[in-house]
N, C-alpha and C positions, 0 to 999 in steps of 0.2 A: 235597623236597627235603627218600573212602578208602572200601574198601567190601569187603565181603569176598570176595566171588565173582573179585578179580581174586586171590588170594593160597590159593588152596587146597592148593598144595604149601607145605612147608616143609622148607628146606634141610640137609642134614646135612654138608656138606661146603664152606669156604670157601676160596675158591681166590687171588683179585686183587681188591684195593680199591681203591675213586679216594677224592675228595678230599671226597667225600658220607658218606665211612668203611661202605661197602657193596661189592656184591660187583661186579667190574666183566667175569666169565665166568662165562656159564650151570652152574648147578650139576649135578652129573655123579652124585648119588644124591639122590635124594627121598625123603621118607614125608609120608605122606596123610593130611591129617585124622584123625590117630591111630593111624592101621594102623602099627605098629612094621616091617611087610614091608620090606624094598629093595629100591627100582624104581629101571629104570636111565632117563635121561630119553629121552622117545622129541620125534618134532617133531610139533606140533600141526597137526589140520588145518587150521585158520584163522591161521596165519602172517600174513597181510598183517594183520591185526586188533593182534597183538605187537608188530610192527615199528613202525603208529603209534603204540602206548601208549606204544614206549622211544623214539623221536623227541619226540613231545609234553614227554616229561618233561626231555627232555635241550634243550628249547627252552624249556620255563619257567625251567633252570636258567640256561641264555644268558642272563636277562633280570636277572639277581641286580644287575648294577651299575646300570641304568637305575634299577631300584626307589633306590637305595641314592642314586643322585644327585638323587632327589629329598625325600628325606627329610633334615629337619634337626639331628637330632641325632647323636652324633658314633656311628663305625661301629662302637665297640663296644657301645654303647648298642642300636644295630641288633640286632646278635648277639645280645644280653640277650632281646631279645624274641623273636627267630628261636628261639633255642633253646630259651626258654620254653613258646611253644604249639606246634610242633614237636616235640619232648618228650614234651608233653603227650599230643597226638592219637595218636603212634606207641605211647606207652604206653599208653593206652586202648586202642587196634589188637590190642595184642598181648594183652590183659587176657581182651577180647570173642572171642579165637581161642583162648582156653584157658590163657594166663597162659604164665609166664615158667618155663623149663625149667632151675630153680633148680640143680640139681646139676651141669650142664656150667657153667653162669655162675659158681661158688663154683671151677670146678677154672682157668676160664680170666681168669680178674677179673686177675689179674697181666699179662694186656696189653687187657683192656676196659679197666681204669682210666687207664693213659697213651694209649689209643686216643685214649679222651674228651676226656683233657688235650690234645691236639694238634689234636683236631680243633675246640677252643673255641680255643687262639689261631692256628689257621691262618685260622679265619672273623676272627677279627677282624684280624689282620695285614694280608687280602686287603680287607677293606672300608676299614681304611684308607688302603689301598696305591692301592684305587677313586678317595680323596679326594684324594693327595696327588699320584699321577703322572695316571692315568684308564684307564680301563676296559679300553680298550685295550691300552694296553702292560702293564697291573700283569697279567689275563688268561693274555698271553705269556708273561711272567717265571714265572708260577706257573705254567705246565704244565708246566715246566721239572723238575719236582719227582718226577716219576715216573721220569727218568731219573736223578738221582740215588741212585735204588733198584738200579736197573739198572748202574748202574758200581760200586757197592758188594755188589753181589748174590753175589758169589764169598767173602766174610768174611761178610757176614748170613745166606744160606740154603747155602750151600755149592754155588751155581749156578755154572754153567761160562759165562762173558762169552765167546761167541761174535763172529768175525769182526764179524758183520754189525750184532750189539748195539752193538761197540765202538764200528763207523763210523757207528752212529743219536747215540750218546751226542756222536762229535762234532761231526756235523752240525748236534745239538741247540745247542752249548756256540760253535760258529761264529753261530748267530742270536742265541744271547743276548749275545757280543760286539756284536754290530751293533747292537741294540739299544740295549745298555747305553752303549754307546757317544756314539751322536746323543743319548741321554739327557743324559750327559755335557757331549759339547760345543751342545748347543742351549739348557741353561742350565735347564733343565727338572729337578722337584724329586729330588733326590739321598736326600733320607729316605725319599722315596714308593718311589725304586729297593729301599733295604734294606729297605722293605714288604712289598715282591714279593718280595725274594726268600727273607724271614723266613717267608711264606706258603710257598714252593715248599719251603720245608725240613721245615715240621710238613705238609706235604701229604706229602713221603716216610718221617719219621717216622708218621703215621696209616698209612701202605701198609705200613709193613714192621710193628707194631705187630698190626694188622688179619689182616696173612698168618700170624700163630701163631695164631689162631683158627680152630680146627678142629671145633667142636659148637656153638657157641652159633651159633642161625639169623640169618641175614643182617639179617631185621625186626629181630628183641629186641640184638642188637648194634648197629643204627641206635637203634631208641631207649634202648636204656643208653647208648651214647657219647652220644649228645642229652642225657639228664638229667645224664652226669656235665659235660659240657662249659657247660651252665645252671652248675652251681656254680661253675666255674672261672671262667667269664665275669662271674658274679655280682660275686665276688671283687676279680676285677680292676677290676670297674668303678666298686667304691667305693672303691675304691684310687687312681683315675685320675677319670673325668670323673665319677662321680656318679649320685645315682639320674637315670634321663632325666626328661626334660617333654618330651613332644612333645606338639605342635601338634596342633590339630584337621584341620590339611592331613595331616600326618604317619601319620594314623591307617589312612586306608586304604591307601596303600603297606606301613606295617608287618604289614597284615592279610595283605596279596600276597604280602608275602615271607616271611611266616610259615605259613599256612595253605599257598595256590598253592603255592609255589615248596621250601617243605620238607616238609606234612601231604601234600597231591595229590600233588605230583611223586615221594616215595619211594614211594606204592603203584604209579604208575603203571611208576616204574623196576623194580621189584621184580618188577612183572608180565611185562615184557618180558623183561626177563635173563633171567628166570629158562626162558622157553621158546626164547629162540634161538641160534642156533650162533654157537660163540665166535667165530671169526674176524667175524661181522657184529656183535659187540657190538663190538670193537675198531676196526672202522672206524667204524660208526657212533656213537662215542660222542665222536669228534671234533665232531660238529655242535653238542656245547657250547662249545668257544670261538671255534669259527669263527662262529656266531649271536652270539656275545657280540660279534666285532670289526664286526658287520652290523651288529646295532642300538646300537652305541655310534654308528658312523657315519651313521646314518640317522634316531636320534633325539637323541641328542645331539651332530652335527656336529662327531666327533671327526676326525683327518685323520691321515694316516702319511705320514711320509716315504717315497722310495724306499729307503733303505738300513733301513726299520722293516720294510717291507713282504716287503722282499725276508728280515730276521730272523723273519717270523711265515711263510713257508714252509718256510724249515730248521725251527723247531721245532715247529712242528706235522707235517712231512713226514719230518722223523728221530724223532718221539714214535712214528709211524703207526709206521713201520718197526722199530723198537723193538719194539713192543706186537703188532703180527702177527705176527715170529719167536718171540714171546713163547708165543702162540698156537699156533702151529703147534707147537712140541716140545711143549706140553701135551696136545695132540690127537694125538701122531704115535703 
């Protein structure tokens, strides 16, 4: 959210970013452990092998609030450390693969640097959006964030908002009424709501920020926005709560969701995407928040109204619909 044999291509070409500020469809030119050649991507013959590395990784990522609710100190504090040895590890990754391709990072630093910024207070907006409404619904409100992109996409990339975009956008914008709404009248926290949706907004800022990056490879842009997002968070956080002290209980959840869930889970993201057809990265990369609304309910006995329930199928079902047209004109 590491080893080297799963990352032996490396990316020339960035196409769609999610909220991990990485690539969210398989890249469509490679070069190989040096060979300066361009190869076009072909499909691997062990497919079923990719499919579980991008599942796995996109089920440690589901687990981000479970961790978060058990850990005591406040969620930017979390973040501090997420992004510290997360950072860390992806930077060494990249060191031990031959170091950092200096000359395209110096021409594209003009959106790596507000990548990073965005994507250090989306993580913290979203964990304490975890604390203040819960897992579940803050999840919801934040996916929300991609379609955002998607309705302003005709000013930002000079994209054509197609029929079907338009009607995903409001099928998205009818769940997050429903939502936001029983939020409302159920008396349920109102700050945790502008949490969510302060998250879903740096989650469209890091997508459109992320889409001008065109050379710097998917890894060395995960970990620069990680180290720049460390500073910001640093910042902020002695600005706001403080150096942390966590707890001896504390310790090993922040190791989960440091190591696990950002060092493991982006090699193993990386491995996936990087070999499978766009259209299966885009359904398949739903199984992050739909894992996220399982195990909120199955280990921490989170509950949803019918009218939540019925908001977490428009926007996850207008996201889908959104994000596979998205796919298809890219591939057509």
């Amino acid at each position: 959210m590491f080893s080297g044999f799963f990352l032996r291509y490396q990316e020339i070409r960035v196409i769609v970013v999610d909220e991990k500020g990485v690539v969210r469809a398989p890249v469509q030119f490679l070069r190989e452990d040096g060979d300066q050649t361009m190869k076009t991507d072909k499909t691997p013959k062990n497919l079923g092998i990719f499919y579980a590395v991008y599942i796995l990784s996109l089920l440690f990522f589901g687990t981000n609030g479970l961790y978060v609710s058990r850990i005591s100190i406040a969620g930017s504090q979390i973040v501090l450390f997420r992004t510290l040895i997360g950072g860390f590890v992806l930077t060494v990754l990249v060191l031990l693969r031959g170091g950092f391709a200096l000359d395209d990072i110096r021409s594209e630093f003009g959106a790596l640097l507000p990548g990073g910024i965005a994507l250090g207070l989306n993580w913290v907006a979203l964990f304490s959006a975890y604390r203040l409404l819960n897992v579940s619904l803050a999840t919801l409100i934040y996916y929300a964030g991609p379609m955002l992109v998607v309705l302003f996409s005709p000013l930002l990339f000079r994209e054509k908002l197609t029929g079907i975009k338009l009607a995903a956008v409001v099928i998205v914008a009818i769940g997050l009424l429903l939502i936001s709404g029983s939020i409302a009248a159920g008396g349920l926290s109102i700050p945790g709501l502008l949490a969510a949706a302060a998250a879903a907004l740096f989650y469209a800022m890091l997508i459109v920020f992320n889409k001008r990056i065109k050379k710097t490879s998917g890894l060395q842009t995960a970990a620069i926005e990680l180290d720049i997002a460390f500073v910001v968070v640093l910042i902020y956080v002695l600005l706001t709560a403080g150096i942390p002290h966590p707890t001896r209980a504390d310790l090993p959840w922040l190791l989960l969701i440091a190591l696990l869930n950002t060092g493991l889970a982006y090699v193993l993201y990386f491995s996936g995407l990087q070999r499978l057809p766009a259209q299966s990265v885009a359904l398949i990369s739903y199984i992050d928040p739909v894992s996220a609304l399982f195990f909120s309910a199955l280990f921490l006995h989170e509950s949803m109204t019918a009218l939540q329930i019925l908001g977490a199928v428009l926007i996850i079902g207008g996201a889908i619909i959104g994000e596979v047209q998205g796919k298809r004109r890219e591939t057509a």
